[in-house]
N, C-alpha and C positions, 0 to 999 in steps of 0.2 A: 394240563393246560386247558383252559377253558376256551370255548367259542366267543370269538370277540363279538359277532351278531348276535347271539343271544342278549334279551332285551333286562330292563330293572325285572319286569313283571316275573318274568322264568325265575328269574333267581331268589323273589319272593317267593314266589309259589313252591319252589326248591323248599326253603326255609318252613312254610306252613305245611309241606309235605309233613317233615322231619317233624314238626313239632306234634303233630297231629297223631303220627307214629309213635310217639311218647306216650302221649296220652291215655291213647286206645291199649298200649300196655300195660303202662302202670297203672290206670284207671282197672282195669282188666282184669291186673294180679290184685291192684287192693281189692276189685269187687268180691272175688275168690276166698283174701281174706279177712271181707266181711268190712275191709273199708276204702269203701270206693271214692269219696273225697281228698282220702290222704292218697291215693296211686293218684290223683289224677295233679294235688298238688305237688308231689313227689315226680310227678311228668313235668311239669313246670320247672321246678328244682332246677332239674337234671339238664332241660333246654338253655334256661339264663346259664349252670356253670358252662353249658357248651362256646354261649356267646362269650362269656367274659375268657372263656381260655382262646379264644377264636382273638380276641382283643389282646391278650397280653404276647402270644406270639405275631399279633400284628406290630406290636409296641417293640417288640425285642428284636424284629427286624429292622424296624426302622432305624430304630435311637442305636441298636451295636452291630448289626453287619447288612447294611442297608447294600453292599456293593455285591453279596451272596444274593444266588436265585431265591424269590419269593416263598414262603413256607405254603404247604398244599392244604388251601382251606375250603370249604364248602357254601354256597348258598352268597346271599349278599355278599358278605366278604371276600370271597371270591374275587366278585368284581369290583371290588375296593383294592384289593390286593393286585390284580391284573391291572389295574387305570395308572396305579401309584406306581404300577411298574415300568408300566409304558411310557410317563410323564421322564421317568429316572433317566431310562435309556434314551430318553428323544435330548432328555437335559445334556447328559453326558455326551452325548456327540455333537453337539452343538458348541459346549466347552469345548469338546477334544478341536475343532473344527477354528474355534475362535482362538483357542491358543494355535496354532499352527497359523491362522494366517498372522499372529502376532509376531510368531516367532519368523516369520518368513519378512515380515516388514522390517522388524528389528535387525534382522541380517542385513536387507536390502540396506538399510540407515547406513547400519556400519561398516558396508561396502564401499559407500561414496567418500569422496573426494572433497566434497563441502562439508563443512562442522554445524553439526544437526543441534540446538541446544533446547531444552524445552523448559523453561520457566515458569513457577505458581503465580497466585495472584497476589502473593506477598514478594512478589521478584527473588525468591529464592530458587537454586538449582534442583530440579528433579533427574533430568536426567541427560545424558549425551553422549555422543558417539567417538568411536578412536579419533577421526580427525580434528574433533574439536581441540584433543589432549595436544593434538601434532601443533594444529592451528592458533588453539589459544592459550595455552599453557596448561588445560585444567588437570588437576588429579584427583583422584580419588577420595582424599579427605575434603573436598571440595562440595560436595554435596550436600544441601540445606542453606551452603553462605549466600549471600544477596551478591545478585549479578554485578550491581554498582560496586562494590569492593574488589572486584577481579577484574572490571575492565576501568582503571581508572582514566578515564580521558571525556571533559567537557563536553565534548561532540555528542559522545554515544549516549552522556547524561541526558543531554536534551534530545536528540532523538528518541531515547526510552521515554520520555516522558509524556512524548505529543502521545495525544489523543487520536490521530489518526496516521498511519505510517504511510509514506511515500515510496521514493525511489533506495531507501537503506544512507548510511551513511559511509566514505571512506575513511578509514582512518590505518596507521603507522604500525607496523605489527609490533609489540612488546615483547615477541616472545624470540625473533631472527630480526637482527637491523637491518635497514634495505628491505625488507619488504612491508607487502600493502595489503589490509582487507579491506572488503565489501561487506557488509555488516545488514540485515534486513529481517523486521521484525514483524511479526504478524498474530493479532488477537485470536483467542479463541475459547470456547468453553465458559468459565465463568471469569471470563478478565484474566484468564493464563495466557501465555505467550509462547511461540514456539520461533529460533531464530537460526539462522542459515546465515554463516560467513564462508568466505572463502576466496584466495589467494588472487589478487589481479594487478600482482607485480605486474607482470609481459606489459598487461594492456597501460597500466601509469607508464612502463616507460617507454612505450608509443605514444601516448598522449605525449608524453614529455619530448619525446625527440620531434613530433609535429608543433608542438605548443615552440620550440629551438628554434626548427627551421623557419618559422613563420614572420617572427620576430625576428631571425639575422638577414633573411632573404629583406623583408620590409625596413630594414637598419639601411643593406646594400644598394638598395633603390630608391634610398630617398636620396641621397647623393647627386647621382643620374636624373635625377628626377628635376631636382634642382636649378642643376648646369643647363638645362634642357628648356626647362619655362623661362629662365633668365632670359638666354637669346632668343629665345620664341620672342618674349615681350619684348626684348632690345629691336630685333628686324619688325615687328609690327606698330613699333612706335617711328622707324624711318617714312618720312614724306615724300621720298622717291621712289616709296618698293611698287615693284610693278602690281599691278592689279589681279592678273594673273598669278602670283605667288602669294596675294594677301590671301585668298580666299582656300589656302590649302596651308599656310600656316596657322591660318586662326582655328581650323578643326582641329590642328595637331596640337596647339595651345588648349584646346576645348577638352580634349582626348589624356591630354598632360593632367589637368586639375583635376579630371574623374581620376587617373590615377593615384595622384598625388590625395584625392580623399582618400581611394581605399587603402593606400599605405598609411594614414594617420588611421583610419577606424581600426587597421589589422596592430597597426601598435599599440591601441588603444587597447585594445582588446587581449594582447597578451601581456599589458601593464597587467588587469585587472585579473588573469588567469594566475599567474605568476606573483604577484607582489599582493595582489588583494587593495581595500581602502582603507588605509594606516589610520587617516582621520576621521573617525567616524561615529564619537561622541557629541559633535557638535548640534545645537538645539539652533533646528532649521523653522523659519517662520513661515508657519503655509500659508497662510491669508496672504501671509508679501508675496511670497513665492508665487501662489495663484495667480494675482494679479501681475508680477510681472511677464507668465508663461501667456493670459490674455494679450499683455499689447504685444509681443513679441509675436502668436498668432495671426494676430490686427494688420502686421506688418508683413507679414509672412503672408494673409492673405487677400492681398492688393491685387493680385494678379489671377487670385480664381471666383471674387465674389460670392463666396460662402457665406452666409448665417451662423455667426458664432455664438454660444452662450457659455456663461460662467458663474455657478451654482459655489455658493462657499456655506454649508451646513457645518460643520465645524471648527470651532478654534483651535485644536489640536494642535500642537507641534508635533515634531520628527526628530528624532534623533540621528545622526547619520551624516554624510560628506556633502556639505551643499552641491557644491559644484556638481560632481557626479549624478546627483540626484536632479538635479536642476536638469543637467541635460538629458537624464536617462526620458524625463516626463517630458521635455520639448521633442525630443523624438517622436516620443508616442503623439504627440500632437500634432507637428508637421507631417507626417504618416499620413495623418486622420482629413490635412487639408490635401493634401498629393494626388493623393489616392482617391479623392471622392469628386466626383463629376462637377463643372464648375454649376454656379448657385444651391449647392447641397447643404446643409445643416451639419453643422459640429458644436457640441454641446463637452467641455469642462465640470466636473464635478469633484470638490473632496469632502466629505464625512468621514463620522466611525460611527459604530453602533456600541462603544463602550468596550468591547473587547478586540475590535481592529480596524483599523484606518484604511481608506479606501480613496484612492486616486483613479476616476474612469474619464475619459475619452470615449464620446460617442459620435459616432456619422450616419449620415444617409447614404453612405458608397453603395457601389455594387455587389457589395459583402465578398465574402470566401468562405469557399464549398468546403464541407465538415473535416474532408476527406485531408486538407492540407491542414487544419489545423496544430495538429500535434507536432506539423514540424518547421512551423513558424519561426521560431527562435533559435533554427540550425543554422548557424555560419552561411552564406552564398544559397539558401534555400529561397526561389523566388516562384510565384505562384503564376505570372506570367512575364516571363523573360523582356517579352518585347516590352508591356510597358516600363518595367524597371529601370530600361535602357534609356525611355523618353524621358523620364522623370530623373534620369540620372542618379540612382541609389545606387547602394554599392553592395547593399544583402547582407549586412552586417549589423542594422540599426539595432532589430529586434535580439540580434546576440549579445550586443553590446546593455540592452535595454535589462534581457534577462539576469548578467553577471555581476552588473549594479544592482539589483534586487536581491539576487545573493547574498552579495556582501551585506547588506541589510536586514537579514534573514527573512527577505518579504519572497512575493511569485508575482507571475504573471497571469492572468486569467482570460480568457479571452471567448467571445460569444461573437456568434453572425449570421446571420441569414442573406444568402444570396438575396438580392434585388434591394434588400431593404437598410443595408447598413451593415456597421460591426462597434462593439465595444471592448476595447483595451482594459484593464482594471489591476494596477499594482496594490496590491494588500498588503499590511505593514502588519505583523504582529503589536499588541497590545502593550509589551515592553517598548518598543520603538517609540512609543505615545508619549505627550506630553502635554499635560495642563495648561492649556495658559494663564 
């Protein structure tokens, strides 16, 4: 074993020892026999066969038992022989090291619960875990075929296909009826994909029994609801009712129609959870549409003195449910006049930029803090209770606003800065579009 601190130079100097030793011999014995050039190239000789056998069991180490301790060589090669050996063994535990934590990952995978799937960048199967087999049917001769042929359903086509992946998509299990996955897809490497489903029956059918109760409870009270406003209105249309009784029926008339809204927005609402918008081919006219969302604005904003404008940069049409659409953007417009202090600026705009259509709403409000953002569009999510109350919303608008976007396959977007305003922005993908 040699000294790792020992430097190039020593092991040179090793080398010229050795060779020097040759010389002075064979030079030595030829002088003796009278020829002292051929000992000394006969020292030479004898040094080169040294190297080249020094080189050939370096060679027959390498190329046929490279995993054997190094053969015990002299001078430079030495430390060619000890580097190569050290580089081996640092190699080899690093392997050993790197398949273990592989293999500890690999376990980890197909330990869980969720179906691990990992996809090339030709959407063929590379690899997956036992749950996927449980979860999606796959089996073993399964491997190389394209993901699109094993999960055939519309949805998960175009979810695989965007260019950027979101929240996953649900879809109907194929493999057990009655139940439900969750499906979510995530890039990586060179355009390969690696994807994670996994089972949320339970949760569909809590959604499902709140999505029931919401809808039968708001069926049960509209009824009530009804009976209720009727006499309100019948006793506050008598010319004898005392004065004292007018002013405590007409809050409860007041009190009746906010509810009687939020039982139409909560029906509304689980129309469009449950039945979805059946009509939704129809080629909507935005120019018209714009302009009739303005004077209806115009109208709507008599009473706060607002600054309205109304930007039409494109002719585009829409594909999609007028009505629905119609009011999902008057929404977002009466929002934009409610909500914003009166003489504030609210500005209408629709364009696309060729690949998607774009509907904003912008105000000079008081805006909203980052922090509520995300959960704008949650059912009865209100940012501050009290005004919600003044303005008489029901906390429903932006749920209702987001499930009509859905169905369109568009979103919501939404920007703001406190003190200075906020912008609403429904995006239409580029199929929705339409030439005029």
């Amino acid at each position: 074993m040699i000294d790792s601190q020992t430097s190039l130079f020593g092991f040179v100097q090793e080398d010229f020892g050795r060779l020097l030793a040759l010389l002075l011999l064979c030079g030595g014995l030829g002088w003796l026999l009278g020829f002292p050039w051929s000992g000394i190239i006969l020292g030479l000789l004898v040094f080169l066969w040294l190297q080249w056998r020094a080189l050939y069991q370096l060679y027959r180490w390498i190329r046929f038992y490279p995993n054997d301790l190094p053969p015990d060589l002299k001078g430079v090669w030495s430390a060619l022989v000890y580097n190569i050996y050290r580089i081996q063994v640092s190699e080899r535990r690093a392997r050993e090291n790197l398949i273990s934590i592989m293999d500890r990952a690999r376990a980890s995978v197909s330990a869980l619960d969720e179906a691990v799937v990992l996809i090339d960048r030709q959407c063929l199967l590379e690899w997956w875990n036992p749950a996927a087999e449980r979860l999606l049917g796959f089996k073993a001769g399964d491997q190389g075929r394209n993901i699109l042929n094993l999960i055939r359903s519309p949805e998960f086509a175009r979810y695989f296909e965007q260019e950027q992946y979101g929240e996953g998509v649900k879809l109907a299990s194929w493999v057990q009826a009655g139940r439900f996955l969750q499906c979510e897809l995530t890039r990586f490497g060179q355009n390969d994909r690696i994807m994670v489903a996994y089972d949320i029956t339970r949760l569909h059918n809590l959604e499902q029994m709140r999505k029931d109760f919401v809808a039968n409870v708001s069926h049960e009270l509209r009824t009530p609801l009804t009976v209720l406003s009727g006499y309100l209105e019948t006793y506050l249309d008598l010319d004898d009712l005392n004065p004292r009784f007018r002013r405590g029926l007409s809050q409860m008339q007041q009190q009746a129609r906010r509810m009687n809204n939020l039982v139409n927005d909560l029906l509304l609402l689980s129309r469009l959870e449950n039945e979805g918008i059946r009509a939704n081919r129809q080629i909507i006219d935005m120019p018209s549409l714009m302009s009739q969302l303005f004077a209806d604005a115009e109208a709507y904003n008599a009473d706060f003195g607002h600054s309205l404008h109304v930007d039409i940069d494109s002719h585009s049409n829409l594909l999609g449910a007028e009505q629905e659409i119609a009011s999902a953007l008057s929404n977002l417009v009466t929002n934009a006049i409610k909500y914003t202090p009166k003489g504030g600026t609210v500005s209408l705009r629709w364009w696309d930029d060729g690949k998607q259509g774009y509907f904003s709403v912008t105000d000079s409000g008081i805006g909203i803090d980052a922090r509520h953002i995300p959960r704008l569009t949650e059912r009865f999510y209100r940012v501050d209770s009290g005004r919600s109350r003044e303005t008489g919303g029901t906390g429903l608008g932006l749920a209702i606003v987001k499930h009509v976007l859905m169905q369109h396959d568009a979103h919501l977007e939404i920007s703001s800065t406190v003190g200075k305003g906020s912008t609403f922005t429904a995006v239409f993908p580029a199929e929705r579009l339409v030439q005029d």
